[in-house]
Every structure is written in C-alpha cells, then in structure tokens.
N, C-alpha and C positions, 0 to 999 in steps of 0.2 A: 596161496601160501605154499611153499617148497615142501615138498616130504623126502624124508628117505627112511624107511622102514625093514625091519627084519625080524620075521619068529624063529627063534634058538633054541634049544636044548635048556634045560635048566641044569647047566653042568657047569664047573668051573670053567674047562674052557671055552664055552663060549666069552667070556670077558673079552680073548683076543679079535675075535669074529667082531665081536661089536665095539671095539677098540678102531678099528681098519675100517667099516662103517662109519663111524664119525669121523675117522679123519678124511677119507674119500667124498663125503659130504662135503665137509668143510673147505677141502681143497675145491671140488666144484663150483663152489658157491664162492671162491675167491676169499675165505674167512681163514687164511692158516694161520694167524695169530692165536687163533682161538682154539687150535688142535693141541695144544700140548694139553690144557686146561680141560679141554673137553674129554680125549682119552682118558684122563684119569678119573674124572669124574661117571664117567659111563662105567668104568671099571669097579668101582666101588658100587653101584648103584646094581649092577648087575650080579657083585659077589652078594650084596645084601640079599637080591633074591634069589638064588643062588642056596643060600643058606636059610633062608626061614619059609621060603615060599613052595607049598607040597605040588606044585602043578609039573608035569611034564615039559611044557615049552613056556616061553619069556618072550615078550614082545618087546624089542627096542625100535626106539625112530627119534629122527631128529628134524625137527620141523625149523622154518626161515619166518618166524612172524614179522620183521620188519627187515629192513636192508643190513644192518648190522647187529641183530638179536637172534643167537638160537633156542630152542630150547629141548634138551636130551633126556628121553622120558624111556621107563621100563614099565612094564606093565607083567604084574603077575594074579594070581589068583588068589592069594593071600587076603582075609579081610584086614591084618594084624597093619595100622599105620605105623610109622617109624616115627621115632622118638630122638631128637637131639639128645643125647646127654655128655657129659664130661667123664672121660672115662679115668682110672684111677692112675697113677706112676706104673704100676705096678699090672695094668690091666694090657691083655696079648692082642684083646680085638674093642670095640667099640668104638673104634676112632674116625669110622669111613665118612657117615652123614657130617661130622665135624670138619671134615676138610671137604667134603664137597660143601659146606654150609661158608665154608671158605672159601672157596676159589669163585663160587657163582655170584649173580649179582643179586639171584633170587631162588629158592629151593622150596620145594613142595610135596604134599602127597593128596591128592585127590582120591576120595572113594569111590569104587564103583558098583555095582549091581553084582557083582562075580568075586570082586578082587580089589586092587587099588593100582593109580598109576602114581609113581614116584619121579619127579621130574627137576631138571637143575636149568635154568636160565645164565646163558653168558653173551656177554654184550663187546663187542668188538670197536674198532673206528668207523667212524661216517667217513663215509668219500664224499669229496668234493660233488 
C-alpha cells in the first residue's frame, strides 16, 4: 500500500503543509479528481486538531489502499473522539466533520493507546 506521511506542528498553518501533501500525493498517484475533495477535507481535519488536541505536533498521511481509494488520516494525541453534530443557523464553527462527512465516501475516528486517528476515505474512478 502507497503512503505518504508528514509530522507538523500543531498550528493553524500547518493545514496549508498538509493541503500540498495531499494534493502531491494525489497528483502522483495519478488521483487528481480526487484533490480538490481531498484538500479540504485534510484542512478541516487538521484545523479540528489544531483546536482541541493539546500535543505539539500532528501526524498526517495519506495512504492508496486500493487503485482508486485514498484514505487522509491525522493523528493526534487527544483521547476526546469527534462527534458529528448539526450545528445551529446561527453557530461560527461546528460545521467541519459535516462536510468532510460530506464529501467522503467513508469517515472515521479510531482510538488509540495515546491519542486517536481521525480519517476520511475518498474513492475516485477505476481505470480501465
């Protein structure tokens, strides 16, 4: 299986760092349909930890489990798992896990022994 990985700062800008990571990914890997969808979603997933998660650096990677499936995971040290919710008309943040719950084909949070890995699966065309 393909990897591409990077440990970042736990700072807002890192989103751009690992914005340019998926889409370099993706362009290697011959997936650029899948880059617009994917930057953003790395972007929210990264601001989420970012904002709740107390550790100094943030793992991203983006892995090829099949020919046209990625899947864009962060990893932080947080035990706290993220919660889908509907946020109100009226509400300035809560929207991010909702549109990545949107644009992926599949979204998750795995626990881990330290932290938790937060991850968004998106699924591109089959080649001939």
């Amino acid at each position: 299986m393909a990897r591409v990985a990077g440990t970042l700062p736990r700072a807002s800008e890192s989103a751009a760092t690992a914005r340019h990571l998926v889409r370099d990914a993706l362009s290697a890997w011959g997936l650029d349909e899948l880059a617009d969808d994917g930057a953003l979603i790395v972007s929210e997933l990264v601001c989420n930890a970012v904002q709740h998660a107390r550790s100094r650096c943030i793992r991203v990677s983006v892995t090829r489990p099949g020919a046209a499936r990625v899947r864009i995971s962060v990893v932080d040290k947080s035990m706290e798992l993220p919660e889908l919710r509907e946020p109100g008309s009226g509400d300035e943040d809560g929207r991010g896990l909702a549109l990545v719950a949107g644009l992926a084909a599949a979204w998750g949070a795995d626990p881990l022994p330290w932290g938790k890995r937060v991850w968004a699966e998106l699924h591109g065309k089959e080649r001939g």
